[in-house]
The first five atom37 places (N, CA, C, CB, O) and aatype in JSON, in Angstrom:
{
  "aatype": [20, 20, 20, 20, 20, 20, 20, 20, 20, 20, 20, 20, 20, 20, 20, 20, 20, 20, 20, 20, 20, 20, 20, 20, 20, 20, 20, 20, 20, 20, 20, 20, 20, 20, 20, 20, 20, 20, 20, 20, 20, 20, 20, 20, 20, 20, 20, 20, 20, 20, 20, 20, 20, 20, 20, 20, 20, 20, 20, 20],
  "atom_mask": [
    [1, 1, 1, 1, 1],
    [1, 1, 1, 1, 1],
    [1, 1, 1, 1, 1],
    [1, 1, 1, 1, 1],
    [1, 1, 1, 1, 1],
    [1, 1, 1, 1, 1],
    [1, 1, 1, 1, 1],
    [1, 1, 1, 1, 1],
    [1, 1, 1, 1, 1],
    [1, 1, 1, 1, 1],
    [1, 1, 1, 1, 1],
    [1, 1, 1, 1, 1],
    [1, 1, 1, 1, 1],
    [1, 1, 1, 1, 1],
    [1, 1, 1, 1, 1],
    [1, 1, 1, 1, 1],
    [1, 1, 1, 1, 1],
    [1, 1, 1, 1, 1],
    [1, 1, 1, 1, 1],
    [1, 1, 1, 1, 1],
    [1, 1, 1, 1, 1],
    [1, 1, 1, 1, 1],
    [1, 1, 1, 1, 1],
    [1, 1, 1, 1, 1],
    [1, 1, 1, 1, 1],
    [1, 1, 1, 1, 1],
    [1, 1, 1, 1, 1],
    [1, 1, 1, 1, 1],
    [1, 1, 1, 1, 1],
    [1, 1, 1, 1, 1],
    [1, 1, 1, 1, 1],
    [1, 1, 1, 1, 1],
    [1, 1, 1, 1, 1],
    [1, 1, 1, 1, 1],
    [1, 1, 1, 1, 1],
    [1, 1, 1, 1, 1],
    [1, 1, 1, 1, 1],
    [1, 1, 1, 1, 1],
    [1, 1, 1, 1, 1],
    [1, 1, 1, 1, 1],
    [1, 1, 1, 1, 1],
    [1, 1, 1, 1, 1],
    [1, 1, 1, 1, 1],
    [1, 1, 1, 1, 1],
    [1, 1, 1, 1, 1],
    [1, 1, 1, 1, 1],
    [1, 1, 1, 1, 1],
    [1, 1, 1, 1, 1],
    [1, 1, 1, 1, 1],
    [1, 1, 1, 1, 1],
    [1, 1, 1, 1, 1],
    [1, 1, 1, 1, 1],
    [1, 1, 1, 1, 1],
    [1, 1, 1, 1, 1],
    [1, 1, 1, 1, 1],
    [1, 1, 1, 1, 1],
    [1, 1, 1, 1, 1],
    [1, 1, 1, 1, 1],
    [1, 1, 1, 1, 1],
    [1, 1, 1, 1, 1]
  ],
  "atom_positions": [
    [[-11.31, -6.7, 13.94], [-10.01, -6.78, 13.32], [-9.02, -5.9, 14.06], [-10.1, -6.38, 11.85], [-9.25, -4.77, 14.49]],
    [[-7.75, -6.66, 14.14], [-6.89, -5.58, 14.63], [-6.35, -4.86, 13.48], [-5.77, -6.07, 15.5], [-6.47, -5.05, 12.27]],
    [[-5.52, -3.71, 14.37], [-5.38, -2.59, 13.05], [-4.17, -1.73, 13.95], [-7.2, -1.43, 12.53], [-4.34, -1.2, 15.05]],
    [[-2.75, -1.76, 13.02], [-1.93, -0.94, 13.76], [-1.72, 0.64, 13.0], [-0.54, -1.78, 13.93], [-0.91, 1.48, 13.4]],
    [[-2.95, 0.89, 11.45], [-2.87, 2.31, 11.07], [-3.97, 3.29, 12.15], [-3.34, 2.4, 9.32], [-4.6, 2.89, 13.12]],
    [[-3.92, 4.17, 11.78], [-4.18, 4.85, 12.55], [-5.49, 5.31, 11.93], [-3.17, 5.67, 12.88], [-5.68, 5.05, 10.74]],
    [[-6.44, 5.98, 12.63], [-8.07, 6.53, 12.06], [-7.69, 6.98, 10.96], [-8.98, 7.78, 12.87], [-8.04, 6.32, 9.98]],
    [[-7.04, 7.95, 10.8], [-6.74, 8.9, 9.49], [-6.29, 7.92, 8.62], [-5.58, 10.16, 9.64], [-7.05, 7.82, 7.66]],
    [[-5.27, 7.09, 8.59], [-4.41, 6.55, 7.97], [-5.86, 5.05, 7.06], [-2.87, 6.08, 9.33], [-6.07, 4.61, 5.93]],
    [[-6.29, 4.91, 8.06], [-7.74, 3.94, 7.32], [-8.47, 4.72, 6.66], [-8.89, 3.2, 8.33], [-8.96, 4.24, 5.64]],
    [[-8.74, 5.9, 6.93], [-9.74, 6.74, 5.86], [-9.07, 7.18, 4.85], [-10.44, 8.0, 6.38], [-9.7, 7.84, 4.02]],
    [[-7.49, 6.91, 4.61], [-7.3, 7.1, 3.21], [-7.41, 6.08, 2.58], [-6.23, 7.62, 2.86], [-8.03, 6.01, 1.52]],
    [[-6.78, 5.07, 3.14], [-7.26, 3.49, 2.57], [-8.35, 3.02, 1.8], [-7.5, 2.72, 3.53], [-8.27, 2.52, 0.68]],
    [[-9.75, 3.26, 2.7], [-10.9, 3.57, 2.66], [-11.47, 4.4, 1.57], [-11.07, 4.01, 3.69], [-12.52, 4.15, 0.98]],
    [[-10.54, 5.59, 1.32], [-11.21, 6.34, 0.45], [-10.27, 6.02, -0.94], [-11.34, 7.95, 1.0], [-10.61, 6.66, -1.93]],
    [[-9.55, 5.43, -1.05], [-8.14, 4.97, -2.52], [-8.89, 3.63, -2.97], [-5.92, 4.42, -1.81], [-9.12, 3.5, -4.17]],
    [[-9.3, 2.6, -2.04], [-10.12, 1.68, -2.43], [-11.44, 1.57, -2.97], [-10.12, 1.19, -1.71], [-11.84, 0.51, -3.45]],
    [[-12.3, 2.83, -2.89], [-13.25, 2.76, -2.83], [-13.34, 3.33, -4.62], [-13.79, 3.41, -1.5], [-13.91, 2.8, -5.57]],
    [[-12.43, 4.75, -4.55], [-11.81, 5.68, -5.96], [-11.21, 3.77, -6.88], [-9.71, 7.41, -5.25], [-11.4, 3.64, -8.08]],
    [[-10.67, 2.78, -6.18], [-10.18, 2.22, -7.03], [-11.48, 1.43, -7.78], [-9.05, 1.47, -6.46], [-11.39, 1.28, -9.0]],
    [[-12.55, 0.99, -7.16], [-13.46, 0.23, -7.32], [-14.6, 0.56, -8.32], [-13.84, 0.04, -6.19], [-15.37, -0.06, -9.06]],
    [[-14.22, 2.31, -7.87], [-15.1, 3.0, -9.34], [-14.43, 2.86, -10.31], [-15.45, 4.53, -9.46], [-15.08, 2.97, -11.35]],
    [[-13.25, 2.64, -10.45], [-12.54, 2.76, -11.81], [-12.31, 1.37, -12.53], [-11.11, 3.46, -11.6], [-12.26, 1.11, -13.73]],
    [[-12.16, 0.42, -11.2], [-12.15, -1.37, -12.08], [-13.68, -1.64, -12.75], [-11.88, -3.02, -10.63], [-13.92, -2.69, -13.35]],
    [[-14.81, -0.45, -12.56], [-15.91, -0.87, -13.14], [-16.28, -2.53, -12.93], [-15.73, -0.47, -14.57], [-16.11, -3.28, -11.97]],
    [[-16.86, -2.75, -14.28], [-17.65, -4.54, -13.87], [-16.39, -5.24, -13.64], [-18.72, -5.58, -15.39], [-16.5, -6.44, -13.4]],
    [[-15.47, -4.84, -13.67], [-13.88, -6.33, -13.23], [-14.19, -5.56, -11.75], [-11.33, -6.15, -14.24], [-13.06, -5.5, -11.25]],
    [[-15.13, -4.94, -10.8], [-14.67, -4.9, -9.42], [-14.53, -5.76, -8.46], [-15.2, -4.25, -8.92], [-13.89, -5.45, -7.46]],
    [[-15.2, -7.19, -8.61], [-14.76, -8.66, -8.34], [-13.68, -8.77, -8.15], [-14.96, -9.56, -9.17], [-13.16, -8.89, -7.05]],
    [[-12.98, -8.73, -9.53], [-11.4, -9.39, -10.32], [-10.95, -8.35, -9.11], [-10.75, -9.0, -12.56], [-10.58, -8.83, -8.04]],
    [[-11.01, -6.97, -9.29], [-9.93, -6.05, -8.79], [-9.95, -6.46, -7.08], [-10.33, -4.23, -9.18], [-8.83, -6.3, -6.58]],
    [[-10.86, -6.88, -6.23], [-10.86, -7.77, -5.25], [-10.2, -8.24, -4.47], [-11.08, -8.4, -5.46], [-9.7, -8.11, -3.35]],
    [[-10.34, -9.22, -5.87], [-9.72, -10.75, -5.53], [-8.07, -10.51, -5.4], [-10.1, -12.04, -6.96], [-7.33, -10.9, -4.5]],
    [[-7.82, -9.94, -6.3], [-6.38, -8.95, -6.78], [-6.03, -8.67, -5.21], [-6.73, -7.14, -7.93], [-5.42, -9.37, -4.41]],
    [[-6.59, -7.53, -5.08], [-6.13, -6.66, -3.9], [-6.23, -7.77, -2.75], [-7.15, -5.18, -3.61], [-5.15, -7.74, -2.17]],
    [[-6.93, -8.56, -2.27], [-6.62, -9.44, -1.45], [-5.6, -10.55, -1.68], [-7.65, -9.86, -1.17], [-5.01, -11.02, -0.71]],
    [[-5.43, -10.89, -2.6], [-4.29, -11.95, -2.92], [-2.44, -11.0, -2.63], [-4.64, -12.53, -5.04], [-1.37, -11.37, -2.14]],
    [[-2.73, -10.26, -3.0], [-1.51, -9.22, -3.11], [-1.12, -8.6, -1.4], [-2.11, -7.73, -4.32], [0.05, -8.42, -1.07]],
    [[-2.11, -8.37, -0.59], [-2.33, -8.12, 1.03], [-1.84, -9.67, 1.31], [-4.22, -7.63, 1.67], [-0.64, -9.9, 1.39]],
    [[-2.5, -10.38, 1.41], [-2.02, -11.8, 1.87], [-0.63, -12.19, 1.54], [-2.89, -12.88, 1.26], [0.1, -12.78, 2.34]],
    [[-0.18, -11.75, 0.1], [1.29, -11.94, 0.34], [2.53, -11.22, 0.92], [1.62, -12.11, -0.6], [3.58, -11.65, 1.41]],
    [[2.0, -9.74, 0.67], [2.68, -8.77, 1.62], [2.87, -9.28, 3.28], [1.74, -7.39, 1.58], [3.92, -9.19, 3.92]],
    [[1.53, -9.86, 3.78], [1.78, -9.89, 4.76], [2.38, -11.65, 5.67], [0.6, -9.18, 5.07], [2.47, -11.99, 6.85]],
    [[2.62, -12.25, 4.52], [3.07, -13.03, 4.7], [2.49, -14.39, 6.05], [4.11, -12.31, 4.71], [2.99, -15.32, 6.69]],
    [[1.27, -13.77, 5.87], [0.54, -14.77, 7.19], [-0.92, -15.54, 6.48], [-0.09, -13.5, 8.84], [-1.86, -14.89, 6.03]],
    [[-0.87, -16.6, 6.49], [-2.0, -17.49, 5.68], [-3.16, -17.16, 6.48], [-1.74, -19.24, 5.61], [-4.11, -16.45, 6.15]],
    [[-2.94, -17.85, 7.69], [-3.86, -17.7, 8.68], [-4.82, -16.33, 9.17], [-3.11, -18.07, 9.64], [-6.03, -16.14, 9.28]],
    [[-3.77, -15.61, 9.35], [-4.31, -14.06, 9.6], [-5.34, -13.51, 8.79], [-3.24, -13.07, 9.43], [-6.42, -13.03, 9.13]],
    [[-4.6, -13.75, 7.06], [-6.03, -13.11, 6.05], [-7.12, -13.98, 6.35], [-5.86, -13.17, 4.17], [-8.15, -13.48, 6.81]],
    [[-7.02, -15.88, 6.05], [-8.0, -16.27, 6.25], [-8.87, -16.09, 7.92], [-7.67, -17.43, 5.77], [-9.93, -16.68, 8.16]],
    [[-8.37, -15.43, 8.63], [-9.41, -15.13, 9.54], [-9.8, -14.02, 9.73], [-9.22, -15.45, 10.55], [-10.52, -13.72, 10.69]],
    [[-9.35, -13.09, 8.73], [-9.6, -11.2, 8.62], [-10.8, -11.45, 7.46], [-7.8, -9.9, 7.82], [-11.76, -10.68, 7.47]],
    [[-10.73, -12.63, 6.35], [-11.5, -12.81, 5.98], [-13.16, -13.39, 6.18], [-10.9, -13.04, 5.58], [-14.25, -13.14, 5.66]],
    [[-12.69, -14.19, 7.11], [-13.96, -14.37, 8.12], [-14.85, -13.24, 8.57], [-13.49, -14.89, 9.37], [-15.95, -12.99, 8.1]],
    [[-14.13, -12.5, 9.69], [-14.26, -11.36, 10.19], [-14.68, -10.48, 9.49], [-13.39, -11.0, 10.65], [-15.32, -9.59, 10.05]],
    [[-14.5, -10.43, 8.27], [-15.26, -8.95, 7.6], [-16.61, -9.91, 7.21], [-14.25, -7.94, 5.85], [-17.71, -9.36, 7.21]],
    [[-16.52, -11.03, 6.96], [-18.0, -11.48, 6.61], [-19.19, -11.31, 8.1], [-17.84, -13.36, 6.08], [-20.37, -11.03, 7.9]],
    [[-18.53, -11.55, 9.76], [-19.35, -11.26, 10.32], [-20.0, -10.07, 9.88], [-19.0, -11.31, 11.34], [-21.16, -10.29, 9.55]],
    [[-19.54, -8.51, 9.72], [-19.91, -7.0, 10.13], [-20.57, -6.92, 8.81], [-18.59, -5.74, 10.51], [-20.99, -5.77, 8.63]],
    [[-20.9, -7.99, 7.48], [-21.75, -7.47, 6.53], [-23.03, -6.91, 6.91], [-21.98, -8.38, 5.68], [-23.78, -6.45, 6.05]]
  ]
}
């Protein structure tokens, strides 16, 4: 994936998402799906998520 934040700037990401995931408890699915639907519109590119989405399925 490309990435224009910076190391630091992903490990807070990283660490706010992770704090968020403990807190959506069993909706951490829902909270997800959420947070990706909401990225995809920010970023205004169809294509891009659906192939960032790909891409994180290779590195499972």
């Amino acid at each position: 994936m490309n990435s224009n934040l910076r190391p630091q700037e992903l490990e807070s990401v990283y660490d706010a998402l992770a704090e968020s995931l403990d807190q959506a408890g069993e909706q951490d699915r829902l909270y997800l799906v959420k947070v990706a639907l909401c990225l995809a519109n920010l970023t205004g590119d169809a294509d891009a998520v659906l192939n960032s989405f790909r891409e994180c399925l290779e590195d499972l």
